[in-house]
Backbone as a ProteinNet text record, in pm:
[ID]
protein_1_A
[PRIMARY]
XXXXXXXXXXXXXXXXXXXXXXXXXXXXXXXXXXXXXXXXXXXXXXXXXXXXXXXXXXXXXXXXXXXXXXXXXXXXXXXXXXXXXXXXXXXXXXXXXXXXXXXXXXXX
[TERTIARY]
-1816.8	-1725.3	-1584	-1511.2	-1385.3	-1273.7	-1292.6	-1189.5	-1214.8	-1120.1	-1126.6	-1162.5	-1311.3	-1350.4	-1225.7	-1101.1	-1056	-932.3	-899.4	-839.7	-867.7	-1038.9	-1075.8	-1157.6	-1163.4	-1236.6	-1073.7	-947.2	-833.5	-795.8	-826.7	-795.7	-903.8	-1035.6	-1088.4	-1089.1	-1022.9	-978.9	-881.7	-784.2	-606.2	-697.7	-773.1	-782.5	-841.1	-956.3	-1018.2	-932.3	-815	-723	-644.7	-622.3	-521.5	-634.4	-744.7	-797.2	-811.6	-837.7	-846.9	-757.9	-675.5	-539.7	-627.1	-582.9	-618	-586.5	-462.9	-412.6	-438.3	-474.1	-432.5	-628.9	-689.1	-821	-849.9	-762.1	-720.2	-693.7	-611.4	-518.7	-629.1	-696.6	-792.3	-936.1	-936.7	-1020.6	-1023.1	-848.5	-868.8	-812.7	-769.6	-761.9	-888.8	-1012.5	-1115.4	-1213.2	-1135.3	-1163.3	-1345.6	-1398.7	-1489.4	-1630.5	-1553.3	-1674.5	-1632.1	-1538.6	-1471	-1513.6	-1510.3	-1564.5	-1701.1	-1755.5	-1965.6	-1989.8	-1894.8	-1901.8	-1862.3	-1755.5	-1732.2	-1851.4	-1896.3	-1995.9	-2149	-2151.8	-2292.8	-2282	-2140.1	-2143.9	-2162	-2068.3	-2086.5	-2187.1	-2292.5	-2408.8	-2508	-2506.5	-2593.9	-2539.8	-2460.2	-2389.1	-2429.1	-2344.3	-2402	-2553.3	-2621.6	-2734	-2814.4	-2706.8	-2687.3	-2609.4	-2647.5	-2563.2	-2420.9	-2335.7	-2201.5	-2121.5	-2096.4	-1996.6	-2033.7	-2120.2	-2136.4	-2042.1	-1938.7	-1833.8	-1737.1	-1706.3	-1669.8	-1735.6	-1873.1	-1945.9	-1938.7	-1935.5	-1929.6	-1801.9	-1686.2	-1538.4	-1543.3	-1595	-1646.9	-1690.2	-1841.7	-1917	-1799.3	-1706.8	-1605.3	-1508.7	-1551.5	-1419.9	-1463.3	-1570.9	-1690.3	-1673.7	-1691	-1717.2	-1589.2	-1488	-1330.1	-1330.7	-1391.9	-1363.6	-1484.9	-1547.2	-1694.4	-1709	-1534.7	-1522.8	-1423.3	-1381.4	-1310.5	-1389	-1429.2	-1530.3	-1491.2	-1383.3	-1391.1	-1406.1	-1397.3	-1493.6	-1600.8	-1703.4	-1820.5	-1865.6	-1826.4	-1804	-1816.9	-1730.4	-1719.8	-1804.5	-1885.9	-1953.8	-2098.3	-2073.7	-2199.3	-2207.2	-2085.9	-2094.5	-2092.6	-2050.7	-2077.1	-2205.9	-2331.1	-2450.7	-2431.3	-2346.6	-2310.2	-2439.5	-2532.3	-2649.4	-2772.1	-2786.8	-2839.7	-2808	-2702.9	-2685.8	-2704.8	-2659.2	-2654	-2807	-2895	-3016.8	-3087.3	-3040	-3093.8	-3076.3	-2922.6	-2881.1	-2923.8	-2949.7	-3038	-3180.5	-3290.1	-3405.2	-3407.1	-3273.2	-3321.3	-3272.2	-3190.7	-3189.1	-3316.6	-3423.5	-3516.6	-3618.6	-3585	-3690.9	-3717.4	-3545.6	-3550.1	-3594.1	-3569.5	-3635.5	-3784.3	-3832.9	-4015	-4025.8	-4002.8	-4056.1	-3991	-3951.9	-3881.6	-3989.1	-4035.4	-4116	-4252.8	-4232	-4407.3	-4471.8	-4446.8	-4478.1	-4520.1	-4445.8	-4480	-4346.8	-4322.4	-4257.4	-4312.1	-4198.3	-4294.3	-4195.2	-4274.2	-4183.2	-4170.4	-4243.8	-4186.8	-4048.3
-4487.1	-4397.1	-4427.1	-4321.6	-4342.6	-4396.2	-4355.6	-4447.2	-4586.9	-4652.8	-4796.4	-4796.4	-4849.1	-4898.9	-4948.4	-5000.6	-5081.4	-4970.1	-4861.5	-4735.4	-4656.6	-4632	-4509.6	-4530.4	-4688	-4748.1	-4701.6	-4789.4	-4805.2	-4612.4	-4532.8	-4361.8	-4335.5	-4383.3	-4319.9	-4371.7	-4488.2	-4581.4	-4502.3	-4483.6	-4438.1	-4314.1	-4203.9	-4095.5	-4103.4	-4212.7	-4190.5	-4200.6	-4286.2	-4333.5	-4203.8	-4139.3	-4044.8	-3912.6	-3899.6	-3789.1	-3880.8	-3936.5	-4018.5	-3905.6	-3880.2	-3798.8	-3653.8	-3585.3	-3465.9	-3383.9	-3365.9	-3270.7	-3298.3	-3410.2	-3441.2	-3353.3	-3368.4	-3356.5	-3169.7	-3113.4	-2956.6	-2925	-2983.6	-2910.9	-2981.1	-3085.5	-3050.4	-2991.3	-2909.5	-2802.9	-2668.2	-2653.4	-2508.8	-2483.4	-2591.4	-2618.7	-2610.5	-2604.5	-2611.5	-2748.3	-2874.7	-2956	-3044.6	-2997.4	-3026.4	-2989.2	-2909.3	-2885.3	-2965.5	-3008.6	-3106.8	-3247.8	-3269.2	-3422.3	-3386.9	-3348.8	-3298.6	-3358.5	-3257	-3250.6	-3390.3	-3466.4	-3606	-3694.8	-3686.6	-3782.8	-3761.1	-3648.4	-3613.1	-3639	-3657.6	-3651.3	-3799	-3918.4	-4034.6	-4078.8	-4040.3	-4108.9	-4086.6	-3953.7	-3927.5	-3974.3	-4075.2	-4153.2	-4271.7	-4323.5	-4458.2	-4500.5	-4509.4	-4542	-4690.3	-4776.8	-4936.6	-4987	-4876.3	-4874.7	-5002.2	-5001.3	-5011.1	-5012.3	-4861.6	-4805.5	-4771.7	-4813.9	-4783.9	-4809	-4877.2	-4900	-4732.8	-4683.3	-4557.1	-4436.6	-4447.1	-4333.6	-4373.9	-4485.4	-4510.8	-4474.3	-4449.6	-4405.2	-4228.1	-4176	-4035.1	-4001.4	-4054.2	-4040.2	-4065.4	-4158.9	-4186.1	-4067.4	-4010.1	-3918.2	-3769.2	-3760.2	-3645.4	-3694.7	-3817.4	-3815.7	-3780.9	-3836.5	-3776.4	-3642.1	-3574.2	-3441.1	-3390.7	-3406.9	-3365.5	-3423.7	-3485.9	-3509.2	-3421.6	-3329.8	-3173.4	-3060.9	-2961	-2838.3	-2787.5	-2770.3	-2683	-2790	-2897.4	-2925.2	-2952.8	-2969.5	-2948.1	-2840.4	-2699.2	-2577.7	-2563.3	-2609.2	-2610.8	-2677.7	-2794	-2910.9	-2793.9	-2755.6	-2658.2	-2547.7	-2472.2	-2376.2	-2436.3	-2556.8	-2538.6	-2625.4	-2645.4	-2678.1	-2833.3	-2889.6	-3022.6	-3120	-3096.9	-3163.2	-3132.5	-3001.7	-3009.5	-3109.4	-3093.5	-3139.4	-3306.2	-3378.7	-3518.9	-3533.4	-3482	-3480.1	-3491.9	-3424.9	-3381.6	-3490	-3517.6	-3632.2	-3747.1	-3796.2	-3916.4	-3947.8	-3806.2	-3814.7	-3807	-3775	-3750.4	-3950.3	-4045.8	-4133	-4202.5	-4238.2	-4295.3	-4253.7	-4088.4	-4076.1	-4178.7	-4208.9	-4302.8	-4418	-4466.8	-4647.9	-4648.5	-4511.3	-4483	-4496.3	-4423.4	-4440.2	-4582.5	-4617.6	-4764.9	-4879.5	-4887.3	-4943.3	-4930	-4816.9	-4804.6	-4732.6	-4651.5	-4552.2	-4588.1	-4716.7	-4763.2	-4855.3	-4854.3	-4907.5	-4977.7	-5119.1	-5202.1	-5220.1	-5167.8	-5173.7	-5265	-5428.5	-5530.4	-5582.9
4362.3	4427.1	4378	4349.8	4294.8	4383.9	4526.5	4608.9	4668.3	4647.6	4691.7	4824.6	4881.9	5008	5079.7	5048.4	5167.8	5188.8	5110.3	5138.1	5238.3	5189.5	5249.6	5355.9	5404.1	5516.5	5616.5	5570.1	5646	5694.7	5586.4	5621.3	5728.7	5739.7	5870.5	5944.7	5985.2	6057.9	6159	6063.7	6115.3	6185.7	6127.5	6157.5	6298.3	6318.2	6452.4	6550.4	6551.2	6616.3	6676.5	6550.8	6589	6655.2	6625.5	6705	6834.2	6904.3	7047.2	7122.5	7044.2	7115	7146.4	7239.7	7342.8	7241.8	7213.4	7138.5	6970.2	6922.2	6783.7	6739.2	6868	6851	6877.5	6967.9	6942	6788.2	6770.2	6687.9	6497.1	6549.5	6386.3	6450.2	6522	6572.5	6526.9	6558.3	6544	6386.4	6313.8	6182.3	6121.9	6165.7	6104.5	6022.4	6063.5	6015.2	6090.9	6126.9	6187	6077.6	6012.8	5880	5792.1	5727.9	5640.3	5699.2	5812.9	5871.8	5809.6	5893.5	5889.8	5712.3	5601.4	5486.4	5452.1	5449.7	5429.8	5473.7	5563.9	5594.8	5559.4	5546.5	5441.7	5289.1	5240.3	5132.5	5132.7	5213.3	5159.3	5212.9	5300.1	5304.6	5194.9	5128.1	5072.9	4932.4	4863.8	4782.9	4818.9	4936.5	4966	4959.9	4899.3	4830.6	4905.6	4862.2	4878.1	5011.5	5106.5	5182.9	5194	5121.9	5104.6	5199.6	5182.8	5234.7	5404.9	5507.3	5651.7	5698.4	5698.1	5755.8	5767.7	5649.9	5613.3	5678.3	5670.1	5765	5938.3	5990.2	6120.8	6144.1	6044.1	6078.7	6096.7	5994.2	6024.4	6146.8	6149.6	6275.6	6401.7	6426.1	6537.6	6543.5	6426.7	6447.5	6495.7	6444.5	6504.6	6654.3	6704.8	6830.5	6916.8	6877.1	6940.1	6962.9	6839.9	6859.3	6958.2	6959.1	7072.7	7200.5	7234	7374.5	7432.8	7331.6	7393.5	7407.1	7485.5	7478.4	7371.4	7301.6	7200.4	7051.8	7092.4	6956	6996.3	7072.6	7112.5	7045	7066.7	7030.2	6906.1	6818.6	6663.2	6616.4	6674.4	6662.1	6631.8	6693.5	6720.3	6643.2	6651.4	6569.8	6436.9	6321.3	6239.1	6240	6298.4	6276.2	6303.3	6346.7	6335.4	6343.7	6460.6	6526.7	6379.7	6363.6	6235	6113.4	6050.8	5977.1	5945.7	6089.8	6104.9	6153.8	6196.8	6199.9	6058.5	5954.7	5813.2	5741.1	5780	5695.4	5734.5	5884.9	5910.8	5864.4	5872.1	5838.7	5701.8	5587.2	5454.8	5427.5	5513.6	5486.7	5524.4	5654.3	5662.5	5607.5	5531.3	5415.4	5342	5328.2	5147.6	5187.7	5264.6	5361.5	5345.8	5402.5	5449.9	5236.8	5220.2	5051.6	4984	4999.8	4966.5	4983.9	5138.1	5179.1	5096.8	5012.3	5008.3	5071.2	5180.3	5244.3	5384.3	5392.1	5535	5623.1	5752.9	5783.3	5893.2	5884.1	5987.9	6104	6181.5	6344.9	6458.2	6354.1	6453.2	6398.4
[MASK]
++++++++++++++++++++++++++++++++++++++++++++++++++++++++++++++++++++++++++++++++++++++++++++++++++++++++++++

């Protein structure tokens, strides 16, 4: 990945921080940024390979969650497929684990 982990760990860092805020979490709502999160974090999971970079996606995911403690990003959460998508993107990761394994996973 072309950006430095301790950059782009510290940028979704700052960001969760600042959506916490009532308004900071309106206002990248009705900006549309709730598809741009969704999109950032599908993109670096489905990169992070070696899982790496979790630190970076648990900053995403925090920031999805700021916003889905206002109804109207709930709303957007929804309207842009949000639950889908992080559904897709979780099961296309324990795909790669289940085939990794060999086609088996052991659940002790």
């Amino acid at each position: 990945m072309p950006v430095k982990f301790s950059s782009a760990l510290a940028a979704t860092e700052v960001l969760a921080v600042l959506l916490k805020s009532k308004s900071n979490g309106r206002r990248a709502v009705y900006r549309g940024y709730v598809t741009s999160l969704l999109w950032l974090h599908q993109d670096w999971h489905s990169r992070d390979t070696a899982n790496t970079y979790v630190q970076i996606r648990r900053g995403l995911l925090l920031c999805l969650k700021h916003i889905a403690a206002l109804r109207s990003g709930r709303e957007a959460f929804l309207a842009a497929q949000g639950m889908e998508i992080l559904f897709s993107t979780t099961q296309a990761g324990s795909m790669g684990i289940h085939s990794a394994a060999g086609g088996q996973l052991d659940d002790s």
